[in-house]
DOMAR-58237 format. One record per residue (C-alpha): residue number from 1; residue in three letters; x, y, z. Coordinates in nm, 3 decimals. Layout:
residues N
PT     i    aa        px        py        pz
PT   NUM   ALA         X         Y         Z
...
END
This chain:
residues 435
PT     i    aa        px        py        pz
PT     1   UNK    -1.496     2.326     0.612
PT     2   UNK    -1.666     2.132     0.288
PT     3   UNK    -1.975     2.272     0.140
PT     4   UNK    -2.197     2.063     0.219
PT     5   UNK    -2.466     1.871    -0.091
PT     6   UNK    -2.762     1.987     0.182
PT     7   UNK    -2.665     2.353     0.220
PT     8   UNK    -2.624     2.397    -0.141
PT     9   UNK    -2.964     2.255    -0.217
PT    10   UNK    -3.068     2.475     0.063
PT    11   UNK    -2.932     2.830    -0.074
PT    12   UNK    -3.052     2.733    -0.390
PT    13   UNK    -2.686     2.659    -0.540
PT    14   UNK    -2.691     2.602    -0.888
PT    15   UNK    -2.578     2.218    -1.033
PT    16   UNK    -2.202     2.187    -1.182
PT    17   UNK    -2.174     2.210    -1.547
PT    18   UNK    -2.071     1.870    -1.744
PT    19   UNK    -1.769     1.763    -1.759
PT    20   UNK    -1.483     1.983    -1.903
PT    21   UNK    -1.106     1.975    -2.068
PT    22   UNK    -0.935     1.979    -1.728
PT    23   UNK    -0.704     2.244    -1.822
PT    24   UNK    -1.060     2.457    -1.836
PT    25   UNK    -1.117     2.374    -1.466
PT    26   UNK    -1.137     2.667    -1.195
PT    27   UNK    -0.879     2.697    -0.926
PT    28   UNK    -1.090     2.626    -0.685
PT    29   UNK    -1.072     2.254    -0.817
PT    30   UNK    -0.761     2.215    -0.775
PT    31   UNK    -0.768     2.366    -0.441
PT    32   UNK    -0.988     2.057    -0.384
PT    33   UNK    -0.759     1.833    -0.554
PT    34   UNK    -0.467     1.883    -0.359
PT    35   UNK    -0.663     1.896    -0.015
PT    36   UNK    -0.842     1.618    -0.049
PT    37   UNK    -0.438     1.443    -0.145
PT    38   UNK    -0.331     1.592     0.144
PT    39   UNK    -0.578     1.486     0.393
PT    40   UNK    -0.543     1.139     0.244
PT    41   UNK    -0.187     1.128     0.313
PT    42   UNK    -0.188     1.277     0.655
PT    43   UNK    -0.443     1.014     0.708
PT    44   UNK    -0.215     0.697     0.561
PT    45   UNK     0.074     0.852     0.713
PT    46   UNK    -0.009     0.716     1.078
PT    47   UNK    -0.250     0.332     0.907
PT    48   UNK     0.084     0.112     0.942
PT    49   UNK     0.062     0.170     1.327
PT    50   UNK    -0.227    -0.082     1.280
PT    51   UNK    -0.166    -0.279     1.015
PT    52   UNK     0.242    -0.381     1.005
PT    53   UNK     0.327    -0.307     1.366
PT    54   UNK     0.320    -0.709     1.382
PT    55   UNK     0.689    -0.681     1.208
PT    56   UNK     0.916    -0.418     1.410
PT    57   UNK     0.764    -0.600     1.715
PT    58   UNK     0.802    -0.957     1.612
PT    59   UNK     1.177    -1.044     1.775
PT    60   UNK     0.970    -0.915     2.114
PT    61   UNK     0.642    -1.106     2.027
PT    62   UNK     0.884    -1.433     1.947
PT    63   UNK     1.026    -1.406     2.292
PT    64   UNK     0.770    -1.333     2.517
PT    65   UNK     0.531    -1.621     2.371
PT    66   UNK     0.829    -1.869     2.253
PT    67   UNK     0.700    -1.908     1.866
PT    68   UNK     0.870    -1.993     1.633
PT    69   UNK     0.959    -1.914     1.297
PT    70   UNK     0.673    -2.074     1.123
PT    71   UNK     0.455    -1.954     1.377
PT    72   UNK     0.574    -1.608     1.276
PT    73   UNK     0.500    -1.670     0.927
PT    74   UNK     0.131    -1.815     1.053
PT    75   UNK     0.089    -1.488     1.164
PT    76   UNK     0.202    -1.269     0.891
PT    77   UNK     0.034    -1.410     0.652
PT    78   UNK    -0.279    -1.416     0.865
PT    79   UNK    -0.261    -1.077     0.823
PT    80   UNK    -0.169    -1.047     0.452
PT    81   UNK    -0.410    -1.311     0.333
PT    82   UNK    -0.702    -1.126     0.514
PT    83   UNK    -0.584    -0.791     0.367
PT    84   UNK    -0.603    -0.963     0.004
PT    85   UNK    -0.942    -1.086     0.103
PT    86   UNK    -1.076    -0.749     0.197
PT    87   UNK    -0.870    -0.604    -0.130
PT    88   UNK    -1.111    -0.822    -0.324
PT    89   UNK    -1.434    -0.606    -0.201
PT    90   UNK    -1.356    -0.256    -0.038
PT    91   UNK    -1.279    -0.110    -0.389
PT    92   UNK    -1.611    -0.237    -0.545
PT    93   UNK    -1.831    -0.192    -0.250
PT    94   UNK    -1.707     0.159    -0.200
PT    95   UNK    -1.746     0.269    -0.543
PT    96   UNK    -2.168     0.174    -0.455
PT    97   UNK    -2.200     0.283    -0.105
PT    98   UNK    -1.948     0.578    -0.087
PT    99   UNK    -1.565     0.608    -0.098
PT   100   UNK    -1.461     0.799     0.205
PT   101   UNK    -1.726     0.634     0.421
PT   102   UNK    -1.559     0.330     0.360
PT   103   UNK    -1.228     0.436     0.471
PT   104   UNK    -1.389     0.573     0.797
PT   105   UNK    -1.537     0.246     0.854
PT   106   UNK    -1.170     0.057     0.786
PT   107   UNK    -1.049     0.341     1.040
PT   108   UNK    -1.269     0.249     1.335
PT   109   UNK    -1.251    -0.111     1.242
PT   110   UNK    -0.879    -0.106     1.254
PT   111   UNK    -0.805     0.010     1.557
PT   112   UNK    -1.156    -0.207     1.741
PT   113   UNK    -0.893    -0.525     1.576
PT   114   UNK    -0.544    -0.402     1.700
PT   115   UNK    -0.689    -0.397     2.037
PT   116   UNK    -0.843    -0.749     1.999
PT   117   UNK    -0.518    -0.903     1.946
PT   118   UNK    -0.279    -0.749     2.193
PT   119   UNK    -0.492    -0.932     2.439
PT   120   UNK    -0.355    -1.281     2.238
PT   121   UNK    -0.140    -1.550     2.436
PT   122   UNK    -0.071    -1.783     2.149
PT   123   UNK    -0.098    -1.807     1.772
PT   124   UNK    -0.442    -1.847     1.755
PT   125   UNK    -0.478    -1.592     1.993
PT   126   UNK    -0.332    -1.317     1.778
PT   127   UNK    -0.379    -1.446     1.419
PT   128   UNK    -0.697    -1.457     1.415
PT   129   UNK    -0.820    -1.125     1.521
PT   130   UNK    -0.482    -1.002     1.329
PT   131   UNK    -0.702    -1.177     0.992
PT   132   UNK    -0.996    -0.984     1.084
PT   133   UNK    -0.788    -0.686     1.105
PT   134   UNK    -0.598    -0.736     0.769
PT   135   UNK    -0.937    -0.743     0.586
PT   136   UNK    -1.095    -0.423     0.760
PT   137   UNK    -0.767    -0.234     0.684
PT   138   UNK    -0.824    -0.292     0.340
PT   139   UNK    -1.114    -0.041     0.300
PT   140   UNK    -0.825     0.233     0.384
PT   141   UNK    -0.674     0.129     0.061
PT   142   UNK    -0.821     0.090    -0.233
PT   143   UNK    -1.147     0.313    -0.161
PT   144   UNK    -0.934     0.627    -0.107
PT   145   UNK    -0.764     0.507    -0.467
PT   146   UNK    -1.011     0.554    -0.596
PT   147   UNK    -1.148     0.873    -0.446
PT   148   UNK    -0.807     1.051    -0.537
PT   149   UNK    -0.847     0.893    -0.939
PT   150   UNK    -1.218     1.117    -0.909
PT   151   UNK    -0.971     1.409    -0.863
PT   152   UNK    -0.663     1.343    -1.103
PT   153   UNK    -0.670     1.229    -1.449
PT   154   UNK    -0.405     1.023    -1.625
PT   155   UNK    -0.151     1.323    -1.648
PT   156   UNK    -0.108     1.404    -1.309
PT   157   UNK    -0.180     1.052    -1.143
PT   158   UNK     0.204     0.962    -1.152
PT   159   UNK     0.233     1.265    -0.970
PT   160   UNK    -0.056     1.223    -0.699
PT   161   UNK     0.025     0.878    -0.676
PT   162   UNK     0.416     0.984    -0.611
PT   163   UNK     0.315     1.173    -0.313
PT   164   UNK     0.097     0.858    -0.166
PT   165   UNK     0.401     0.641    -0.210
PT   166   UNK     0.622     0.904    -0.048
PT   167   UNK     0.333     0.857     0.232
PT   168   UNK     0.359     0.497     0.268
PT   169   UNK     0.710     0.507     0.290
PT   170   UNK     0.695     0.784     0.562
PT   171   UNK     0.412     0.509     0.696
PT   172   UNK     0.689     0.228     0.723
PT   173   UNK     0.915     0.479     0.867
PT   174   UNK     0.662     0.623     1.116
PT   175   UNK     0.515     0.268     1.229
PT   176   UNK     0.850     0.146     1.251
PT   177   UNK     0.991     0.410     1.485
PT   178   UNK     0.678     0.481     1.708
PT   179   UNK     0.557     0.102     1.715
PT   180   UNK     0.908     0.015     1.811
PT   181   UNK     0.991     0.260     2.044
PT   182   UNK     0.631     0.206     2.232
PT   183   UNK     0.697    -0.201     2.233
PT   184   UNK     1.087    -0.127     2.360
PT   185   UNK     0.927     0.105     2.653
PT   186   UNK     0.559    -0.078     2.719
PT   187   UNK     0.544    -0.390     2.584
PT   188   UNK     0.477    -0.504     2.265
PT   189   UNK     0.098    -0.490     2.354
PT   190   UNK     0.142    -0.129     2.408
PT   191   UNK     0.192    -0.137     2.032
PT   192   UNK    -0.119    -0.250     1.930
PT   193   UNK    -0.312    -0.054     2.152
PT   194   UNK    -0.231     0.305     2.176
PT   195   UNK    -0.082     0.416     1.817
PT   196   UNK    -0.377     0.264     1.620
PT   197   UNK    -0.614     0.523     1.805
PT   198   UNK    -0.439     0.812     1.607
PT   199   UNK    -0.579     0.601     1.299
PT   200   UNK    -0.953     0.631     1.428
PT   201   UNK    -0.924     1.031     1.523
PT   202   UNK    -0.740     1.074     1.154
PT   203   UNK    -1.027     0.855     0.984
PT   204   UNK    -1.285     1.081     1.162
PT   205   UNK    -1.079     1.427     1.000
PT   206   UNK    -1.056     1.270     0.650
PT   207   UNK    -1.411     1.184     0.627
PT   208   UNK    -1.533     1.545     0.690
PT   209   UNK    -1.239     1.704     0.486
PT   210   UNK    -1.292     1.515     0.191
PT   211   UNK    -1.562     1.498    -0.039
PT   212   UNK    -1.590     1.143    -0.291
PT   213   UNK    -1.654     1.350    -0.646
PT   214   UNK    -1.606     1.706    -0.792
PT   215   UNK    -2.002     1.746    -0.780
PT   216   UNK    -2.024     1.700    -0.430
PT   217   UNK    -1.877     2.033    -0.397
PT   218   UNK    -2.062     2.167    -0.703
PT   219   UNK    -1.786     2.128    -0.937
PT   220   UNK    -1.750     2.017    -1.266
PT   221   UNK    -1.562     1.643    -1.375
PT   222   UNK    -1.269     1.650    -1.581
PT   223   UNK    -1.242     1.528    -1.908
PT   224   UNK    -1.055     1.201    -1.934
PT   225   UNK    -0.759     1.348    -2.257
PT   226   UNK    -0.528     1.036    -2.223
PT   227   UNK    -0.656     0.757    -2.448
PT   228   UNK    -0.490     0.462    -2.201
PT   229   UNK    -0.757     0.592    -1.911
PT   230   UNK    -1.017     0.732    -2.148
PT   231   UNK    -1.081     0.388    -2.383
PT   232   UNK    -1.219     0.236    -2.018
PT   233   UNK    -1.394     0.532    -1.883
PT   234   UNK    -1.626     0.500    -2.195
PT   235   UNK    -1.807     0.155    -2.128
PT   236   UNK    -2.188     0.179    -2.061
PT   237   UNK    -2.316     0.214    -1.680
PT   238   UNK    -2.458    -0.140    -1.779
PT   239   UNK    -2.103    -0.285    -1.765
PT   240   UNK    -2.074    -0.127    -1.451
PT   241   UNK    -2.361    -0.255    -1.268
PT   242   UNK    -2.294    -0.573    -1.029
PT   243   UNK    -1.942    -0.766    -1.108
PT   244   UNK    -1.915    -0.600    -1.421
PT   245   UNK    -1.585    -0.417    -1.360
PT   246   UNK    -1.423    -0.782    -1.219
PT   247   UNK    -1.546    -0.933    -1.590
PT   248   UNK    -1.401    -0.607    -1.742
PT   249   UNK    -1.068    -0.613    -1.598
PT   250   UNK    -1.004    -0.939    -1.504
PT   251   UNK    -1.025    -1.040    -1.898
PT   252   UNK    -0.798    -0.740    -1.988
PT   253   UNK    -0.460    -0.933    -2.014
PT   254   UNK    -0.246    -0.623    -1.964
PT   255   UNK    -0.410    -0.587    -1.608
PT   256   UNK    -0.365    -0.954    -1.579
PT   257   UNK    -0.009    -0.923    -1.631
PT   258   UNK     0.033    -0.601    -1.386
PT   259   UNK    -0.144    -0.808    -1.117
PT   260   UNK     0.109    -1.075    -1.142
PT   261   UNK     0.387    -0.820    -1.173
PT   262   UNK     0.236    -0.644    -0.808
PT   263   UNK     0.170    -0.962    -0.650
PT   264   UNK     0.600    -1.102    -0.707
PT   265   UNK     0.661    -0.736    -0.645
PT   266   UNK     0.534    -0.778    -0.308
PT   267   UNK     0.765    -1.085    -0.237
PT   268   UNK     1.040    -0.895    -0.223
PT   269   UNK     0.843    -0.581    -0.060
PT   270   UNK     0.683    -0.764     0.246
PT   271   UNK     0.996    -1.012     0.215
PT   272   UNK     1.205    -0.744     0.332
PT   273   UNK     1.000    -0.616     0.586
PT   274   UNK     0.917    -0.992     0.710
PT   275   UNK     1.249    -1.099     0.723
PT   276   UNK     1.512    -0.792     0.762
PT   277   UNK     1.430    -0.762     1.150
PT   278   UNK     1.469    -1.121     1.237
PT   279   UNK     1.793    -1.195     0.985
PT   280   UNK     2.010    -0.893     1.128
PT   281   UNK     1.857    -0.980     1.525
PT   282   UNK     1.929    -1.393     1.465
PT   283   UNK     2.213    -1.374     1.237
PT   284   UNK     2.369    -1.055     1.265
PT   285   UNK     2.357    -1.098     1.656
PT   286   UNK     2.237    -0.730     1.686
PT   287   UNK     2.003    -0.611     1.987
PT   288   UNK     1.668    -0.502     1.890
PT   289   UNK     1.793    -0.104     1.880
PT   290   UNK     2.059    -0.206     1.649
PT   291   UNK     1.843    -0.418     1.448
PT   292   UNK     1.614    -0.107     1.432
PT   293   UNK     1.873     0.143     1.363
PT   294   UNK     1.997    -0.098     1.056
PT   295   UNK     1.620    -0.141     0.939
PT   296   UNK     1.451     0.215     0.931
PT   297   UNK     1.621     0.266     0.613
PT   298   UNK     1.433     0.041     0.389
PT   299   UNK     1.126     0.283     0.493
PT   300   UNK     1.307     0.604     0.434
PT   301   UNK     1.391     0.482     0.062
PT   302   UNK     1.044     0.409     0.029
PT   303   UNK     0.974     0.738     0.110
PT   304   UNK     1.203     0.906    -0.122
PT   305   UNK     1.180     0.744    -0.417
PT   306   UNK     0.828     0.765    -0.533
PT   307   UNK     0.732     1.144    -0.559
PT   308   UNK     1.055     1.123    -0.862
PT   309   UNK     0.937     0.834    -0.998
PT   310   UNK     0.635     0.968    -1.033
PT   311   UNK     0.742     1.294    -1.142
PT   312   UNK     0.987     1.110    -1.435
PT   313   UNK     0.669     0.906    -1.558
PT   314   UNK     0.463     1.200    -1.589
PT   315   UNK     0.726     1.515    -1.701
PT   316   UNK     1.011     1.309    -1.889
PT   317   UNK     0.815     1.021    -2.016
PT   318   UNK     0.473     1.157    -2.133
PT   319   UNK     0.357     0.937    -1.828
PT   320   UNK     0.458     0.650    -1.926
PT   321   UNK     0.523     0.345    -1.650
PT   322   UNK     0.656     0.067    -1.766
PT   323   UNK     1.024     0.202    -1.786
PT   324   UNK     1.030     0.307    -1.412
PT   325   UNK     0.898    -0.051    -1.322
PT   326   UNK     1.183    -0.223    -1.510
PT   327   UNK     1.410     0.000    -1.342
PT   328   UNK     1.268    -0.070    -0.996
PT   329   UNK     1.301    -0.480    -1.096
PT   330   UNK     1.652    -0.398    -1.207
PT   331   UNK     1.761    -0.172    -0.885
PT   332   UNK     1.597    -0.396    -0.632
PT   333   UNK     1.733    -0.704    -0.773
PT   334   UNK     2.133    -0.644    -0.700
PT   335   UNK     2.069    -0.502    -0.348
PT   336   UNK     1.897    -0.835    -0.222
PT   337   UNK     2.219    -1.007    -0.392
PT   338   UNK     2.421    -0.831    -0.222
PT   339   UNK     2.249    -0.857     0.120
PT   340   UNK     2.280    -1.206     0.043
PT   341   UNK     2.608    -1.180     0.031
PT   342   UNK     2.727    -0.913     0.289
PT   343   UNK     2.831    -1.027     0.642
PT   344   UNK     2.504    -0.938     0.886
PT   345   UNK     2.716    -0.813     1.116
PT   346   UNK     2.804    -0.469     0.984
PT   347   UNK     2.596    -0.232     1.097
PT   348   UNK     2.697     0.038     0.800
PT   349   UNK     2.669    -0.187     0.516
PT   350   UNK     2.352    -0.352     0.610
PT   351   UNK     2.175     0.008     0.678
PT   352   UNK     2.305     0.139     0.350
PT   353   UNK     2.184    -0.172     0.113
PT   354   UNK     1.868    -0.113     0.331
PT   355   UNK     1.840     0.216     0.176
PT   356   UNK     1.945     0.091    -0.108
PT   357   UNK     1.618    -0.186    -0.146
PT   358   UNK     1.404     0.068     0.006
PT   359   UNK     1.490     0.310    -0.320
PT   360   UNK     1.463     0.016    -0.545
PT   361   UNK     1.116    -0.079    -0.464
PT   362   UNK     0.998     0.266    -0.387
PT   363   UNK     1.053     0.348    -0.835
PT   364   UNK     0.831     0.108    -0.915
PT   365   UNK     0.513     0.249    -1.051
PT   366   UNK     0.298    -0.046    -1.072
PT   367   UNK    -0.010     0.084    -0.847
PT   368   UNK    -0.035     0.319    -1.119
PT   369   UNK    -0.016     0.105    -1.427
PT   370   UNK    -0.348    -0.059    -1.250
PT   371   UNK    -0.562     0.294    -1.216
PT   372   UNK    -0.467     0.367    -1.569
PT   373   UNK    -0.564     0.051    -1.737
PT   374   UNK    -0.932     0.073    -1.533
PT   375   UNK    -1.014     0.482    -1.585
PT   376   UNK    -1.163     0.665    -1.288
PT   377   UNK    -1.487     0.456    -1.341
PT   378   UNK    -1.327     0.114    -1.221
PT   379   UNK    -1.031     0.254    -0.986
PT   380   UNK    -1.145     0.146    -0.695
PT   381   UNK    -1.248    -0.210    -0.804
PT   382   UNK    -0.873    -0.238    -1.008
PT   383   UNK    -0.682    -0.090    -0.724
PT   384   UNK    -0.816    -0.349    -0.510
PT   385   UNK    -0.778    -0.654    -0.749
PT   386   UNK    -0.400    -0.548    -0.825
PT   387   UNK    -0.312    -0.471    -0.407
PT   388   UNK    -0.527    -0.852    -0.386
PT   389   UNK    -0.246    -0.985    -0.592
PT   390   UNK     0.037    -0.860    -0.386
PT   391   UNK    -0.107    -0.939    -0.064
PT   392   UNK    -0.183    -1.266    -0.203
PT   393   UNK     0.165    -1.336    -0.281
PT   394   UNK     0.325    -1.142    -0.014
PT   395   UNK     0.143    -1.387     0.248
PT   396   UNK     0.288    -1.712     0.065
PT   397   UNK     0.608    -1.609     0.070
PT   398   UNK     0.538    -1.518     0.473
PT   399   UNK     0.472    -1.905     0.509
PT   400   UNK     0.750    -2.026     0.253
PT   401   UNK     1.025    -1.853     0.395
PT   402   UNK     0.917    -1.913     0.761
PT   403   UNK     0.943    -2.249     0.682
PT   404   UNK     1.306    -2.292     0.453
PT   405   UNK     1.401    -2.099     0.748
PT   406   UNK     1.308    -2.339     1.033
PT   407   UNK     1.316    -2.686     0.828
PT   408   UNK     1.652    -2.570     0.651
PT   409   UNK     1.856    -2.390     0.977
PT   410   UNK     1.801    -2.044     0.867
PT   411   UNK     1.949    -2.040     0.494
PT   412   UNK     1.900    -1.675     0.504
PT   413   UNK     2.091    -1.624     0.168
PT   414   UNK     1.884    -1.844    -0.020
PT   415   UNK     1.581    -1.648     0.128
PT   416   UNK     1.721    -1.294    -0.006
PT   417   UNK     1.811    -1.463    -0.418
PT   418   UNK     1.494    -1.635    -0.401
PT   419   UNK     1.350    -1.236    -0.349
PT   420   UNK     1.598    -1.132    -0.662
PT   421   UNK     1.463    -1.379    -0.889
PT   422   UNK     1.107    -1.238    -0.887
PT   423   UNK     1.231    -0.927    -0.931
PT   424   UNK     1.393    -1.060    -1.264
PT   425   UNK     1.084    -1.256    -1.354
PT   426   UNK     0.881    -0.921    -1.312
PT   427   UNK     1.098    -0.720    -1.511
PT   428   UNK     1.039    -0.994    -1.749
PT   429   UNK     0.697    -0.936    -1.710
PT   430   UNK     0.632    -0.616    -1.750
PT   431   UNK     0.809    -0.582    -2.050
PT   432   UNK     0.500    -0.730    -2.238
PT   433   UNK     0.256    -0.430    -2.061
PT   434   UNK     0.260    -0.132    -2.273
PT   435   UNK     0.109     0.119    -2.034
END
């Protein structure tokens, strides 16, 4: 187990040097480093069950209450929108009261809110305790962001931050099968109330495995070498104090621009996982194990492609991330034209060009560019204003779709080129962010 800040006051332990050049640093920091990744992602591997399990379950949810597409939409972005809100906050609030104490709290919080609205009979009934949940699952994100930035400087972060995006496209793929197969033998309330309580147990394991800083566990900082994460990490604690980090960032126009770029990323992202189920249910006339067999491969390409994006940005390209991003825009862009395109119906295509999307999104580096541009110092806050962004967007297009879709007779290739234009506009985008 951690060594505790008590016991080492108690045996007399001496304090951790400064900070030092972090190829200087003893192995038993980067022991630390990698468990305290590891517990994170074990953790985030099983926080979908609780916060997208609305989506796999939807087609059930639809026909068991009788909503309708808009209704859907209501719902999602319920969800998103409060997750944006809570985005907005976590990040700062944890970097004041304590980082893994705020995930715990999102934990508990998380699962007390999945309960609430499996007991919903209407769309009332479940959006608004699913809001409520959407904002406490937010202090899973960007807190631990930030937590992990304490551990991994600029070098490595497109590697650390590879292996949480492999996580949360194992996430996808784990709260996809186990909320689906639960819902297909229980109910969909089943799925909101018995997955999410792996969340709380996890929460409870992270927040005694982990440890916020290097000092907690008497061991020296790192020195910030990379000038792109250093140049922020050297403002005054003055600039830090109150909304100082929203002033700082939020007048840098590079993270202005990588916002933006998250935020249409996220269109196409949460479009996908929105829309997929109910296009190849409704229009491809599949059952909802068919629809699920065709659909768990967008999650499995998010699960492959980020520990080699990550792993190009740092090795190949000096850790550069702009180049992956473009090439995510690029590679995301022609599989939603050619969903558009393909007949529903086949099972094989539509489960390869899932795989395909899933692949195309999962390159994109973005979270990164946001952690870099802020320094260790601000992660938390900038993690949470950039993830703010996407869920901001991500819950518009949840209500614009829902209603082209209902108002229009389900134009369901317009829906997927709408989706490859803003990947297009955000390769456009990032062009101008030199991170």
């Amino acid at each position: 187990m951690p060594e505790s800040t008590e016991n080492r006051a108690a045996a007399g332990a001496p304090r951790p040097a400064g900070p030092v050049a972090y190829d200087e640093l003893p192995p038993r920091y980067h022991r630390w480093k990698w468990q305290v990744l590891v517990a994170f992602c074990v953790f985030y591997l099983f926080v979908y069950t609780g916060r997208f399990n609305f989506w796999p379950t939807s087609p059930l949810i639809k026909e068991d209450l009788g909503l309708t597409n808009i209704e859907i939409g209501i719902i999602n972005a319920m969800l998103l929108w409060g997750f944006m809100l809570g985005d907005l906050v976590h990040g700062r609030l944890a970097e004041a009261y304590g980082l893994r104490l705020w995930v715990l709290v999102g934990a508990i919080l998380t699962t007390v809110f999945n309960w609430a609205a499996s007991f919903g009979t209407s769309t009332v009934g479940i959006a608004i305790p699913w809001a409520i949940n959407g904002f406490v699952n937010a202090a899973c994100w960007a807190p631990a962001i930030s937590l992990i930035s304490q551990w991994w400087p600029r070098r490595e972060r497109g590697i650390a931050m590879g292996v949480i995006g492999t996580t949360t496209g194992g996430a996808m793929l784990v709260m996809w099968w186990l909320s689906s197969f639960v819902a297909a033998q229980w109910g969909w309330q089943a799925a909101f109330r018995y997955p999410p309580l792996l969340i709380l147990a996890l929460g409870i394991a992270f927040y005694f495995i982990t440890r916020d800083r290097p000092n907690d566990v008497n061991l020296p900082e790192y020195i910030e070498d990379d000038q792109v994460s250093a140049e922020p990490e050297s403002v005054s604690a003055a600039e830090l104090k109150g909304l100082g980090p929203y002033k700082l960032l939020l007048s840098n126009s590079r993270f202005q621009l990588a916002c933006h770029v998250k935020g249409l990323e996220n269109v196409a992202r949460y479009g996908l996982t929105t829309w997929v189920p109910l296009y190849y249910f409704e229009a491809g006339g599949l059952d909802i194990r068919q629809t699920v067999l065709v659909t768990v491969l967008l999650p499995l390409g998010y699960l492959l492609a980020p520990p080699i994006s990550g792993f190009i940005s740092d090795r190949l390209l000096n850790s550069r991330r702009r180049p992956l991003v473009i090439a995510s825009c690029v590679l995301s862009a022609a599989a939603l034209v050619v969903i558009a395109l393909a007949p529903p119906q086949n099972v094989w295509l539509g489960a390869a060009l899932m795989l395909w999307g899933g692949i195309g999104m999962g390159v994109s580096t973005i979270s990164v560019i946001a952690v870099d541009i802020s320094g260790r110092r601000m992660s938390g806050t900038a993690a949470g204003v950039l993830d703010a962004h996407g869920y901001l967007y991500a819950g518009a297009q949840a209500l614009l779709f829902s209603v082209v879709l209902d108002i229009a007779s389900s134009p369901w290739p317009l829906v997927f080129l709408a989706m490859a234009a803003t990947r297009i506009i955000s390769a456009a985008m990032i062009s101008r962010v030199r991170v």
